[in-house]
C-alpha positions as a Markdown table, in Angstrom:
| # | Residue | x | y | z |
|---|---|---|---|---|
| 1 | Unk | -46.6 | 6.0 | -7.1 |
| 2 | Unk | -45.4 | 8.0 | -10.2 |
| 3 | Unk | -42.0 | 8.1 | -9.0 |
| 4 | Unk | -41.6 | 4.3 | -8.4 |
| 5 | Unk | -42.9 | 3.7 | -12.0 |
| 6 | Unk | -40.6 | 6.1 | -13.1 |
| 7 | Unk | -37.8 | 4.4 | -11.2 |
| 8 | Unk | -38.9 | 0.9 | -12.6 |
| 9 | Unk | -38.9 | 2.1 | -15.9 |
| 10 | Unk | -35.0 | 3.6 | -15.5 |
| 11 | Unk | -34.0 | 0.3 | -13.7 |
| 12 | Unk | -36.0 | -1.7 | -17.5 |
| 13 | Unk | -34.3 | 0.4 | -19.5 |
| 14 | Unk | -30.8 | 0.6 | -17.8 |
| 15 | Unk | -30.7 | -3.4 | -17.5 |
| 16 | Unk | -32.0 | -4.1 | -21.3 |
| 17 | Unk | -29.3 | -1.3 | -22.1 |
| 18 | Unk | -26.3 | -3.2 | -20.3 |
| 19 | Unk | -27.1 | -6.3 | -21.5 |
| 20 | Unk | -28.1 | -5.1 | -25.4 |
| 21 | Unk | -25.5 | -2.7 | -25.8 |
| 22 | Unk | -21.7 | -3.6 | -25.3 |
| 23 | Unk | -20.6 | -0.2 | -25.0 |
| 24 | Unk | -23.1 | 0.4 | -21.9 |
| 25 | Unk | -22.3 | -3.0 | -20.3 |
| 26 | Unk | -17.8 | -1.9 | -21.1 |
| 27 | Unk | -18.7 | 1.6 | -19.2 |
| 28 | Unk | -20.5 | 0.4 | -16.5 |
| 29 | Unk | -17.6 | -2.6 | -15.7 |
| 30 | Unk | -15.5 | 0.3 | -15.7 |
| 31 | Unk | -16.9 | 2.1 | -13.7 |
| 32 | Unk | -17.2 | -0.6 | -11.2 |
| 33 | Unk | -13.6 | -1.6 | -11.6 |
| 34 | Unk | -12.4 | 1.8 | -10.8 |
| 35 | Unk | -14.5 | 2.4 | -7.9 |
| 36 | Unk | -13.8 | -1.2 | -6.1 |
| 37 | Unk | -10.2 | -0.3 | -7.5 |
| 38 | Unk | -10.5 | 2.7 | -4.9 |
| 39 | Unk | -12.8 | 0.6 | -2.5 |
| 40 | Unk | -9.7 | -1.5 | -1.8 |
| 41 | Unk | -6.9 | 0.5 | -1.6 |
| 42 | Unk | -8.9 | 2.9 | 0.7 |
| 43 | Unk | -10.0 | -0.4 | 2.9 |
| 44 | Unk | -6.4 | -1.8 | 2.9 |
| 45 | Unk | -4.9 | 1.4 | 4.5 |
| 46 | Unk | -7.3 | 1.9 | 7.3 |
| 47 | Unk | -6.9 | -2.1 | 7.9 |
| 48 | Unk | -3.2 | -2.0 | 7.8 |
| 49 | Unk | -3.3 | 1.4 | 9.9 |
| 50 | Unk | -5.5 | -0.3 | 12.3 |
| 51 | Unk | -3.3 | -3.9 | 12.5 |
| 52 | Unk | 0.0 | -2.1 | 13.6 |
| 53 | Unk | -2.1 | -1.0 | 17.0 |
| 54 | Unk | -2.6 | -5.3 | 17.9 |
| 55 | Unk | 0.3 | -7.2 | 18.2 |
| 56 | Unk | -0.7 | -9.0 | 14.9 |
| 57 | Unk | 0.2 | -5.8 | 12.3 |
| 58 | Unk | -0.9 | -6.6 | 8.3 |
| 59 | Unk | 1.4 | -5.7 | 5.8 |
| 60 | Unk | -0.8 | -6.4 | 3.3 |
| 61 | Unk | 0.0 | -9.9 | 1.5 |
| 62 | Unk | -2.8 | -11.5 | 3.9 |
| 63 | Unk | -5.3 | -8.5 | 2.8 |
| 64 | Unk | -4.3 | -8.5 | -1.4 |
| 65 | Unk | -6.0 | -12.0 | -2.5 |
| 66 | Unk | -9.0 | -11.8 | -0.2 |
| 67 | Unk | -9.6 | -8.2 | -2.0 |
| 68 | Unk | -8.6 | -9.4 | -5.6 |
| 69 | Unk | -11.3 | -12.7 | -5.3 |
| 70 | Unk | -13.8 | -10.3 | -4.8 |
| 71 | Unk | -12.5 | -8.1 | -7.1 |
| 72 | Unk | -12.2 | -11.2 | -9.9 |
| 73 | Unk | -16.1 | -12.1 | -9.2 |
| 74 | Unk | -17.6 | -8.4 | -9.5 |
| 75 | Unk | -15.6 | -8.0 | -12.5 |
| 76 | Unk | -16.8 | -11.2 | -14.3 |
| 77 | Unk | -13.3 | -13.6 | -14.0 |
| 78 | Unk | -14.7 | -16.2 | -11.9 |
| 79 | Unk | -12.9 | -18.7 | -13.6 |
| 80 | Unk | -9.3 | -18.4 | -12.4 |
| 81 | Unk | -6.6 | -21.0 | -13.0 |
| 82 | Unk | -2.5 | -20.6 | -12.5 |
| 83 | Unk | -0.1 | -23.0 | -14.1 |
| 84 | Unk | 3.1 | -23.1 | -12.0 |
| 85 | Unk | 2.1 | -22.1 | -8.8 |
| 86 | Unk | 4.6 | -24.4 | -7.4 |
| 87 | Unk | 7.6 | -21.7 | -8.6 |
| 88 | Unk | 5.5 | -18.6 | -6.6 |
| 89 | Unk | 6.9 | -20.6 | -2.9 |
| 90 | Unk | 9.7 | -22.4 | -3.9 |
| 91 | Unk | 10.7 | -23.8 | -0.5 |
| 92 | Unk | 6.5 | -23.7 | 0.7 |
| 93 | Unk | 6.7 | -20.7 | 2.4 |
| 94 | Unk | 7.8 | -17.6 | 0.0 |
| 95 | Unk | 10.6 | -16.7 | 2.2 |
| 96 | Unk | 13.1 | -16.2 | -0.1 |
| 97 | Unk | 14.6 | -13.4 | -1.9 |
| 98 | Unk | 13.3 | -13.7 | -6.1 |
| 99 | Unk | 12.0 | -11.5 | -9.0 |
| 100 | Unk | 8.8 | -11.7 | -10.2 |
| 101 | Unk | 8.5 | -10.4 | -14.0 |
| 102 | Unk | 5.1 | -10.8 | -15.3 |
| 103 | Unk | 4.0 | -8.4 | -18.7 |
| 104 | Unk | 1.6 | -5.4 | -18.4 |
| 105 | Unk | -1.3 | -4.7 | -20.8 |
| 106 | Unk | -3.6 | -2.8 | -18.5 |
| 107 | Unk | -4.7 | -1.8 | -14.8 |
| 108 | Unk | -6.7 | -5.5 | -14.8 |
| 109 | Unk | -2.8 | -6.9 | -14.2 |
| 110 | Unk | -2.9 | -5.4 | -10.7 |
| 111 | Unk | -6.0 | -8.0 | -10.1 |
| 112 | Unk | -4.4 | -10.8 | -11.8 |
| 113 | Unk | -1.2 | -10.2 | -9.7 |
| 114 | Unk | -2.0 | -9.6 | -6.3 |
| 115 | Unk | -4.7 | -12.4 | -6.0 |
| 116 | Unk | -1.4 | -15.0 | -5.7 |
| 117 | Unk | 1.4 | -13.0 | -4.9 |
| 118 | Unk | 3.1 | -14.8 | -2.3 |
| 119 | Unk | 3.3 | -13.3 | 1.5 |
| 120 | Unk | 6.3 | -11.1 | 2.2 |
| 121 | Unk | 6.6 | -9.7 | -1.3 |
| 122 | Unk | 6.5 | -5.9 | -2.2 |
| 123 | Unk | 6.1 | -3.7 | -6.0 |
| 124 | Unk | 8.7 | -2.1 | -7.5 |
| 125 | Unk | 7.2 | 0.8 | -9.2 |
| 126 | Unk | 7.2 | 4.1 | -11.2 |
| 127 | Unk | 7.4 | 6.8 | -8.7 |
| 128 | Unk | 4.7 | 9.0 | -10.4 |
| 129 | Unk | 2.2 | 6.3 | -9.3 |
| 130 | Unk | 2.8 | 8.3 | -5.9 |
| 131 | Unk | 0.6 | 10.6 | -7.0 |
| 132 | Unk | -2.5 | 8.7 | -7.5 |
| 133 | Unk | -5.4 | 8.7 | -4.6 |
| 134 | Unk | -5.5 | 6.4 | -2.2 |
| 135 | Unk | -3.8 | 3.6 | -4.8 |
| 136 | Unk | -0.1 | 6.1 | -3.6 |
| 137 | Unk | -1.3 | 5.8 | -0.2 |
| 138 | Unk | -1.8 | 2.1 | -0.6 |
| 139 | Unk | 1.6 | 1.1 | -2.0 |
| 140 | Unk | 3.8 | 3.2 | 0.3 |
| 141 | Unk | 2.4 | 1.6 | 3.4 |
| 142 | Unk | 2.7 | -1.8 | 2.0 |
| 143 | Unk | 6.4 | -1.0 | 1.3 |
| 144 | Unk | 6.8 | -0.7 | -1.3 |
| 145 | Unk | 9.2 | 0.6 | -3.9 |
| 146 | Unk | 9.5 | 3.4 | -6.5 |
| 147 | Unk | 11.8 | 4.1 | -9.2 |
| 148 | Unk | 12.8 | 7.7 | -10.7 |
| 149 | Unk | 12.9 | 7.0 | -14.1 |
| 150 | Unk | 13.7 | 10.5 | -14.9 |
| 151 | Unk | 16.5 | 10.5 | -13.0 |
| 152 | Unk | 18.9 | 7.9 | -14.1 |
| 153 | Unk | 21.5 | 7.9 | -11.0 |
| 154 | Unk | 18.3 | 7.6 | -8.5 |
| 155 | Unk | 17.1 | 5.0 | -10.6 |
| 156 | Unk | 20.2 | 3.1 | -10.1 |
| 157 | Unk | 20.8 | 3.9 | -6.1 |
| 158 | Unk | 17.5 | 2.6 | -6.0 |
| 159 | Unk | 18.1 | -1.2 | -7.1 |
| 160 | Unk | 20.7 | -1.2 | -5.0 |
| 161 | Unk | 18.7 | -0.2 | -2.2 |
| 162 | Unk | 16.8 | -2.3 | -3.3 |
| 163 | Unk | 18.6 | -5.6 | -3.5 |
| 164 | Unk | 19.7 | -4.6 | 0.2 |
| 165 | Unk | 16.4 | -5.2 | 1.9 |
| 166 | Unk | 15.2 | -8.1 | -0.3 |
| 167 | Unk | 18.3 | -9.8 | 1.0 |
| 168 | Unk | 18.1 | -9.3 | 4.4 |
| 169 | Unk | 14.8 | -9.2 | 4.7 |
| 170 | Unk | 14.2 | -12.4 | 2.9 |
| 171 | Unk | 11.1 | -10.8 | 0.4 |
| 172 | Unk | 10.0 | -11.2 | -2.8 |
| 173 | Unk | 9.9 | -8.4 | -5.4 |
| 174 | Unk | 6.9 | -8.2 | -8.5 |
| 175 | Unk | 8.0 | -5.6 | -11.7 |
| 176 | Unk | 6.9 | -5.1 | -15.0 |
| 177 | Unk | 10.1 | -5.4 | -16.8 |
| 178 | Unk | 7.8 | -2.9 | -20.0 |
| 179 | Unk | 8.0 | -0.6 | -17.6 |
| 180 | Unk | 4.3 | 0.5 | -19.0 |
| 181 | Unk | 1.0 | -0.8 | -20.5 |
| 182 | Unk | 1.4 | -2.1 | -23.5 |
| 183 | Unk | -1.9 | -1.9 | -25.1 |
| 184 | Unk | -1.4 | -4.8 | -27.3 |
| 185 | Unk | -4.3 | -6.5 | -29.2 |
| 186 | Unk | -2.2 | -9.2 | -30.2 |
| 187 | Unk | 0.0 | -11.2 | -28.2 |
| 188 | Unk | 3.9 | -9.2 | -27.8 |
| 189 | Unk | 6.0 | -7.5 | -25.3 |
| 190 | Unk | 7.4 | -3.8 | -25.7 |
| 191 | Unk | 11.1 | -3.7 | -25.1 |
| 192 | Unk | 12.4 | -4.8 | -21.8 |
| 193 | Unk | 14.0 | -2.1 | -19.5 |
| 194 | Unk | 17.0 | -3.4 | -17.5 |
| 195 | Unk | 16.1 | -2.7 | -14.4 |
| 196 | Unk | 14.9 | -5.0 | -12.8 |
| 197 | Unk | 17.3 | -7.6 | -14.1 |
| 198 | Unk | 20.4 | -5.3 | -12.4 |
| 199 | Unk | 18.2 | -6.1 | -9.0 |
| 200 | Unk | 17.9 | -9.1 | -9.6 |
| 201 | Unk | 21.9 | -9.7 | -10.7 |
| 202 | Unk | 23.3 | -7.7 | -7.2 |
| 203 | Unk | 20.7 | -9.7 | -5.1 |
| 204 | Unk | 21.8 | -12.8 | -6.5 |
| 205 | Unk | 18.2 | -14.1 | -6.8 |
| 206 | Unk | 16.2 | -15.7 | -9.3 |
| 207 | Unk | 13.8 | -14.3 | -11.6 |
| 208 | Unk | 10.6 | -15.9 | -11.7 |
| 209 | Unk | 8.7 | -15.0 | -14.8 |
| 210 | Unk | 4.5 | -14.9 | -14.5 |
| 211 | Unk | 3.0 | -14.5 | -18.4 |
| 212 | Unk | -0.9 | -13.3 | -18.5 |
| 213 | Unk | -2.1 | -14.0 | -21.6 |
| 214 | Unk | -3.5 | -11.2 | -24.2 |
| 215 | Unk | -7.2 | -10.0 | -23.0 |
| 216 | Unk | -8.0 | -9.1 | -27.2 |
| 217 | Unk | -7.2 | -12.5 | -28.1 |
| 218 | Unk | -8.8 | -14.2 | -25.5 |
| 219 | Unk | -12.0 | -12.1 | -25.5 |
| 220 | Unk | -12.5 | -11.3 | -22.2 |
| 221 | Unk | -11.4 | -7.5 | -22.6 |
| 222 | Unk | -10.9 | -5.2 | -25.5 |
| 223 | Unk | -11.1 | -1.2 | -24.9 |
| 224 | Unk | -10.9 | -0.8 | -28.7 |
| 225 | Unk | -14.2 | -2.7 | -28.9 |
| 226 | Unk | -15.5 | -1.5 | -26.0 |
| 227 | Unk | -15.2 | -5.3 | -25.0 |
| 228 | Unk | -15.5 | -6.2 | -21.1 |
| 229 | Unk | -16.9 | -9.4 | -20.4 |
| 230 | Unk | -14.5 | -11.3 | -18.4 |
| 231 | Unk | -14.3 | -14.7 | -18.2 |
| 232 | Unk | -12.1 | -17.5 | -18.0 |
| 233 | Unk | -8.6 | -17.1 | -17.3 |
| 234 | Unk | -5.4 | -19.1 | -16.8 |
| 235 | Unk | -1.9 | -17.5 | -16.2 |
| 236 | Unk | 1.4 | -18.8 | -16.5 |
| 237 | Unk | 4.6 | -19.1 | -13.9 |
| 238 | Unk | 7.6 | -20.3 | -15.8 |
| 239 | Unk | 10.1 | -22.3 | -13.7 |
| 240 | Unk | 12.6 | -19.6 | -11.9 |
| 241 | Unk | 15.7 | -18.8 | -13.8 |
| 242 | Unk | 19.0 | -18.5 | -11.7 |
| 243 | Unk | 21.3 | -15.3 | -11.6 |
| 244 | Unk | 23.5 | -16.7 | -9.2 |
| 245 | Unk | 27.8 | -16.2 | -10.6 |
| 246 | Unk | 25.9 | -13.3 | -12.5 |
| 247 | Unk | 27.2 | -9.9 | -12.9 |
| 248 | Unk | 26.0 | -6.5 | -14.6 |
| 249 | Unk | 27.5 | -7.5 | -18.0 |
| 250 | Unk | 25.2 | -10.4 | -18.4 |
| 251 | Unk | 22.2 | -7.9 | -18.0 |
| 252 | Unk | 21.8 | -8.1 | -21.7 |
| 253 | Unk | 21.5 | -11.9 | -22.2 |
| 254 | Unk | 19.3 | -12.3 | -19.3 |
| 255 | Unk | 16.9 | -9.9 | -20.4 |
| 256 | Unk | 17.0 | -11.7 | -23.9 |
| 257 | Unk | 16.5 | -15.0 | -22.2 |
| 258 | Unk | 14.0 | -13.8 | -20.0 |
| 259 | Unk | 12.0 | -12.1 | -22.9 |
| 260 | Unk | 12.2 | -14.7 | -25.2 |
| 261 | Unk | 10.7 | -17.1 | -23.0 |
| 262 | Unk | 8.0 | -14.8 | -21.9 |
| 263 | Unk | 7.0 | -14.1 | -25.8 |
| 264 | Unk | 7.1 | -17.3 | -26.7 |
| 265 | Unk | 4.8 | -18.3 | -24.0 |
| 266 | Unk | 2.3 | -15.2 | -24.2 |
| 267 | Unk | 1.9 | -16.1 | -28.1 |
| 268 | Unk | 1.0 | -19.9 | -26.8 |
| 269 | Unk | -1.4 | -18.9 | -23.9 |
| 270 | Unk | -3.2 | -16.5 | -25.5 |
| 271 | Unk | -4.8 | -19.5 | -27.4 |
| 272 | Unk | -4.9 | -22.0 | -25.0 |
| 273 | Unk | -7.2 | -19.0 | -23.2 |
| 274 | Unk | -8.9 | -18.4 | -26.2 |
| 275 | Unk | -10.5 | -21.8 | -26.5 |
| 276 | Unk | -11.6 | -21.9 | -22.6 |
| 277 | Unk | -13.3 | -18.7 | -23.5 |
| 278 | Unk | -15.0 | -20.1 | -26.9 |
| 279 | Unk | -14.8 | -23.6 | -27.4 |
| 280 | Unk | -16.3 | -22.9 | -30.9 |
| 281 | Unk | -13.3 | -21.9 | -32.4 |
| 282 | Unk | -11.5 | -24.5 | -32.1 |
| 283 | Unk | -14.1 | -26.5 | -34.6 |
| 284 | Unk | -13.7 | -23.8 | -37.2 |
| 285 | Unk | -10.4 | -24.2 | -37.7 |
């Protein structure tokens, strides 16, 4: 009897704690978000190992957004809206080669991302994310594709690879042209690395730009506050922009073009998202 009391008492004081205290309610979320971040990668593989035994074999774009919904809910974004989903399929079906750019703040992008990513679309990615448990695992058996970025000349056999098999395999490609987190608690891109905008020139595809706006300004996350409440959230697809007659010495003015739009647009979501998340603001102003 002593025990359950005891255990009754922890559950009191845990709950009062998580819902008093925003630093216990931001370490608990992340705790949760890591181990469902696990959860999935780990259920993923064995149901993609699995599929290739029936003669219907996953390559993960049907698994990704029934994962991320649940993912979105436990995690407190229930509310979860895209502007522009019309440019994700552009002929319906997402079976054409393109470039998905969107920026990169934190590891909740990964949950934004691959709740819409279209099918028959694979990651370009840093190859040290190899290296990490079950998420390495995860992304080599899903195809996808990793970049050296110590090694320059690897790096740049690797878009051409690259460009290759989203050509004649008809896919899709998502990067983060920051090539890291960015951390920002205002809305901004770090520099642009080129990249992805050399795969996108010798595949003659277009790059479709997706802009999530910035968690500090919208309130729904905030590691410098200890701030992890989720909430509502809308991202933006801009309208794809064409490479085609392209060649490498217009890398420069597309990633100008393509970062200007993307800045100009982060800056303008990032308050549209703030007043879904507090309505109250706007009558302060």
């Amino acid at each position: 009897m002593s025990l359950l009391v005891i255990l009754c008492a922890f559950v009191a004081v845990f709950i009062t704690a998580y819902l008093t205290i925003p630093r216990v309610k931001y370490y608990v979320k992340c705790i949760i978000y890591i181990f469902n971040f696990l959860f999935i990668s780990l259920g993923s593989v064995i149901i993609i190992l699995i599929s290739k035994l029936t003669p219907y074999p996953q390559d993960g774009s049907v698994i990704r957004p029934v994962f991320s919904k649940y993912w979105q809910i436990i995690t407190g974004f229930s509310d979860f809206e895209i502007e522009g989903k019309e440019y994700l399929e552009v002929d319906g079906k997402g079976t054409r080669p393109c470039v998905f750019m969107y920026n990169h703040q934190s590891s909740l992008d990964m949950l934004m991302i691959c709740s819409f990513m279209p099918k028959k679309s694979i990651i370009l990615c840093k190859k040290s994310l190899k290296k990490y448990p079950l998420l390495g695992q995860y992304l080599q058996i899903t195809g996808s594709y990793f970049i050296d970025r110590k090694n320059s000349a690897s790096a740049i056999e690797t878009m051409k690879e690259a460009a290759i098999y989203i050509k004649e395999h008809s896919l899709s490609v998502s990067i983060a042209p920051e090539g890291t987190r960015s951390n920002f608690r205002t809305p901004d891109l770090l520099p642009f690395k080129k990249g992805g905008f050399h795969l996108a020139i010798q595949a003659q595809c277009p790059i479709v730009p997706i802009v999530i706006p910035n968690y500090p300004t919208v309130g729904v996350y905030d590691a410098s506050k200890f701030n992890f409440e989720g909430g509502k959230l809308k991202i933006k697809v801009l309208p794809p922009i064409s490479t085609k007659g392209l060649t490498s010495n217009d890398v420069n003015d597309l990633l100008e073009k393509v970062r200007g739009q993307m800045l100009e647009t982060i800056k303008e979501l990032s308050e549209e998202n703030k007043l879904l998340n507090n309505p109250a603001s706007k009558k302060t102003k």
